[in-house]
C-alpha positions in Angstrom: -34.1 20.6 36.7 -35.1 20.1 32.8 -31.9 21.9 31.9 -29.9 19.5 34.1 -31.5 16.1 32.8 -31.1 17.9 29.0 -27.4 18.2 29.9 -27.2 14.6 31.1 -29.0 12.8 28.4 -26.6 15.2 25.7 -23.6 14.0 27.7 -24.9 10.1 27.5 -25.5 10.7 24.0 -22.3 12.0 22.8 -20.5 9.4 25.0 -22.8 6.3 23.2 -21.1 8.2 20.0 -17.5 8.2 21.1 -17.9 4.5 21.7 -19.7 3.4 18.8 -16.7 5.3 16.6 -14.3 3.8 18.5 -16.1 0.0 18.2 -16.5 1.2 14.3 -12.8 2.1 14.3 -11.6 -1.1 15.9 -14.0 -3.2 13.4 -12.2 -1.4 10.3 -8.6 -1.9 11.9 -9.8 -5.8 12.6 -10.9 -6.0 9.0 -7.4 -4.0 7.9 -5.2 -6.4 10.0 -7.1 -9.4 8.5 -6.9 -8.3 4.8 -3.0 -7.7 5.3 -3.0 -11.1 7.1 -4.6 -12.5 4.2 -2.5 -10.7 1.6 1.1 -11.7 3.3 -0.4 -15.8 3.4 -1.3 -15.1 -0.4 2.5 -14.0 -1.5 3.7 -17.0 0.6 1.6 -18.9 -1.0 2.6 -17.5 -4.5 5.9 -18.8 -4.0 6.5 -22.4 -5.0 7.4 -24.9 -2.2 10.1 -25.3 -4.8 12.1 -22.0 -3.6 11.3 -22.1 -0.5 13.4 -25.7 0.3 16.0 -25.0 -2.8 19.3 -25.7 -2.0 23.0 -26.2 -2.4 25.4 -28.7 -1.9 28.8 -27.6 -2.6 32.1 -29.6 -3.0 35.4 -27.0 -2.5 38.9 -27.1 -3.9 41.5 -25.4 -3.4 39.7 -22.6 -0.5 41.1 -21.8 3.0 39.0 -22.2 5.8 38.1 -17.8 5.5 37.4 -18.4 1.6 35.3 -21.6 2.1 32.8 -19.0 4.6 33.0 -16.5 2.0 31.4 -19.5 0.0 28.6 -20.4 2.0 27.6 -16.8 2.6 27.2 -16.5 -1.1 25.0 -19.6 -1.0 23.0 -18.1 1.8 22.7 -15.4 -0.5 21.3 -17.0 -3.1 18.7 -19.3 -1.1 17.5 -16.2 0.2 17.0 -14.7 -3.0 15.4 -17.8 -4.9 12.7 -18.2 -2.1 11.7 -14.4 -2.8 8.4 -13.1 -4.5 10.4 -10.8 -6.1 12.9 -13.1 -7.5 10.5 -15.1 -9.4 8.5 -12.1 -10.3 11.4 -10.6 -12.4 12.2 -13.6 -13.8 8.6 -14.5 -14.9 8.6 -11.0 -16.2 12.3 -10.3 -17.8 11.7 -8.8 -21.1 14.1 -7.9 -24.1 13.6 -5.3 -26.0 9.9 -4.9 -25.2 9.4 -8.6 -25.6 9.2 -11.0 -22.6 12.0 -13.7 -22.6 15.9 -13.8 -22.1 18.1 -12.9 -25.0 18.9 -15.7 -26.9 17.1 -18.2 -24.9 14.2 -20.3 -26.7 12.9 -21.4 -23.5 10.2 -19.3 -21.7 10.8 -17.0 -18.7 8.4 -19.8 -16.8 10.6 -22.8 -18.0 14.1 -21.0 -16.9 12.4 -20.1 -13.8 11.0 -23.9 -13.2 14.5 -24.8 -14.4 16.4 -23.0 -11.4 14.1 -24.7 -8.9 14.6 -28.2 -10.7 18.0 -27.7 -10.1 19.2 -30.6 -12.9 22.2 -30.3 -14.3 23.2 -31.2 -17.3 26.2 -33.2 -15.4 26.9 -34.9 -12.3 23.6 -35.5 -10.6 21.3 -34.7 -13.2 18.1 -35.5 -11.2 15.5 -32.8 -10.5 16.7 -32.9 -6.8 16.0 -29.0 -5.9 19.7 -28.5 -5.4 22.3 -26.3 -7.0 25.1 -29.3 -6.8 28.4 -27.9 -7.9 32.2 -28.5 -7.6 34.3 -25.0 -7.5 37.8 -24.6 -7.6 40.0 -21.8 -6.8 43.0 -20.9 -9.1 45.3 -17.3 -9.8 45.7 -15.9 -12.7 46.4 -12.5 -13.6 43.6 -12.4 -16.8 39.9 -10.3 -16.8 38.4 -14.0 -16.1 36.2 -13.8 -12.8 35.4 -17.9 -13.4 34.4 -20.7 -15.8 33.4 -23.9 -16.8 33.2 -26.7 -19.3 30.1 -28.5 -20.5 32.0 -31.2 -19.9 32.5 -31.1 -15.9 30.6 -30.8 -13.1 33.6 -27.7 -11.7 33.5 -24.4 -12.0 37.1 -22.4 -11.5 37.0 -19.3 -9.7 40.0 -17.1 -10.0 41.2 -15.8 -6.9 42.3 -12.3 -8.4 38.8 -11.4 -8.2 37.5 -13.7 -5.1 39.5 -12.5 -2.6 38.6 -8.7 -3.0 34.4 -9.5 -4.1 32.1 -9.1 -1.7 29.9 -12.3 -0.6 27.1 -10.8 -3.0 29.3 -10.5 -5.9 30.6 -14.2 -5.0 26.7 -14.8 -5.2 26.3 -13.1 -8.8 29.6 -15.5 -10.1 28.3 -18.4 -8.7 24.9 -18.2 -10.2 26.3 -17.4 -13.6 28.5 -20.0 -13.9 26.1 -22.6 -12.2 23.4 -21.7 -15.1 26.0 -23.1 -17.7 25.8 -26.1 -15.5 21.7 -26.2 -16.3 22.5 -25.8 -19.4 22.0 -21.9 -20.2 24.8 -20.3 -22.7 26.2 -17.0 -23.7 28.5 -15.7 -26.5 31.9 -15.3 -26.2 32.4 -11.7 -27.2 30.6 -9.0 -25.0 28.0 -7.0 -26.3 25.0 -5.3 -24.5 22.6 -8.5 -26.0 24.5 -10.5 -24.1 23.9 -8.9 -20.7 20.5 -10.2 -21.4 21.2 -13.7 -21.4 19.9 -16.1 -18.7 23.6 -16.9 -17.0 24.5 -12.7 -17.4 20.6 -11.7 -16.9 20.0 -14.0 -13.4 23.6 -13.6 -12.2 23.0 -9.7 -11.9 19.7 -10.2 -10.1 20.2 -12.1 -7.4 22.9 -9.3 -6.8 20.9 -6.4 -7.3 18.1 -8.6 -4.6 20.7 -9.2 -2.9 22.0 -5.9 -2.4 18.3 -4.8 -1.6 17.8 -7.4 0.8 20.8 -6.5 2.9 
């Protein structure tokens, strides 16, 4: 009869265990989900409500209904990418040769990021509306010029050699590069590997390379 109660009271006790693990284990996991929780509203939050609501409004020339989608999905693109973590990460952290900063650019990586968001260019409507406002035009002609611009003109010229076989994401890279001369952000001429590093070379290639990831 001992050995029987001694056998019932072990079994009690190891089941009393077993639960308080398992209330231990669903405590830590509670904690986990709620630190993650809390982590995820923290990254969100780290983004300004600037990239989150950027935006584009486009004027076309020249495009057929197919290129004018091509168009927007580059713009998607690009929204997408600006309202990352990850964008404004790498730009608040581009360095050149071991130095934080763009090459060539006297403004800091924080100002060219606030810039972007501001979205005030240096013609047209050169409020701080949050909008990427840009007129683009499409013209052929059989040179190594993907696009360009004037300081001059709101319009950027895209040359359809190189539209019609790019990808949306490489539409996205063009676009950006060209619409940082419209903020104001120059480049030499002449290549060289420097000049990869400037802001309109520099933030056209990410938003491909994020974009790339993303997809």
């Amino acid at each position: 009869m001992t050995k029987t109660f001694s056998v019932f009271f072990l079994f009690l006790a190891l089941v009393s265990c077993h639960k308080t693990q398992e209330q231990r284990q669903n405590s830590i996991n509670h904690k986990l989900s709620k630190k993650k929780s809390g982590q995820l509203i923290q990254m969100q939050e780290d983004v300004p409500k600037e990239a989150k609501s950027w935006d584009a409004d486009v004027y076309l020339v020249n495009f057929s209904e197919e290129q004018e989608a091509k168009v927007m999905k580059a713009v998607t693109i690009i929204k997408k990418v600006i309202s990352s973590e990850e964008f404004k990460e790498r730009v608040l952290n581009y360095t050149y040769e071991g130095k934080k900063g763009f090459y060539g650019e006297s403004m800091s990586n924080e100002e060219v990021y606030q810039k972007i968001l501001e979205g005030a260019e240096k013609m047209g409507n050169t409020s701080k509306n949050n909008i990427m406002d840009v007129e683009l035009e499409l013209y052929h002609q059989k040179t190594n010029t993907i696009g360009y611009t004037y300081p001059n003109t709101v319009r950027i010229w895209m040359n359809m050699k190189y539209f019609t076989k790019y990808t949306p994401i490489k539409v996205a890279d063009n676009l950006m590069h060209e619409w940082m001369h419209k903020l104001g952000f120059t480049h030499a001429v002449t290549w060289s590997q420097s000049r990869d590093h400037s802001v309109p070379y520099a933030i056209g290639y990410l938003v491909e390379e994020l974009a790339e990831k993303y997809q």
